[in-house]
N, C-alpha and C positions, 0 to 999 in steps of 0.2 A: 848889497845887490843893486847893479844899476835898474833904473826902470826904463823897459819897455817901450810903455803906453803915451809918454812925454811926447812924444812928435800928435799925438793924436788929440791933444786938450789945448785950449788956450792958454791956463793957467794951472797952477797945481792944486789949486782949490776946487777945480773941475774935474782934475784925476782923482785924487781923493774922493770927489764925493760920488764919480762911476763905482769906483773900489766898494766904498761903503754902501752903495743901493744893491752892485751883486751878492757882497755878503748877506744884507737884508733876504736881497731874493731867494737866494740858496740856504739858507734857512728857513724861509717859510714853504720850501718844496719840501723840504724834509719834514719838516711836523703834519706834513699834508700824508706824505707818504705812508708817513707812520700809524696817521689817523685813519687811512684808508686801509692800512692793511689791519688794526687793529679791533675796524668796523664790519670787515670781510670775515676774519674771526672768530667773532660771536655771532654771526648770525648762523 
């Protein structure tokens, strides 16, 4: 699959690592998500 995002980074070690901070990101919305509706609940 070609990539996209190339015109947009200097290097591929700066695409790479947008790629890898949004995975980061988008995981930690989800444990949030999850925490919050898991605190909603029980109470």
């Amino acid at each position: 699959m070609k990539d996209d995002y190339d015109e947009y980074y200097e290097s591929k070690e700066a695409n790479l690592d947008s790629k890898s901070d949004s995975k980061v990101i988008l995981f930690l919305i989800v444990v949030a998500v999850i925490a919050m509706t898991y605190w909603v609940a029980v109470q």
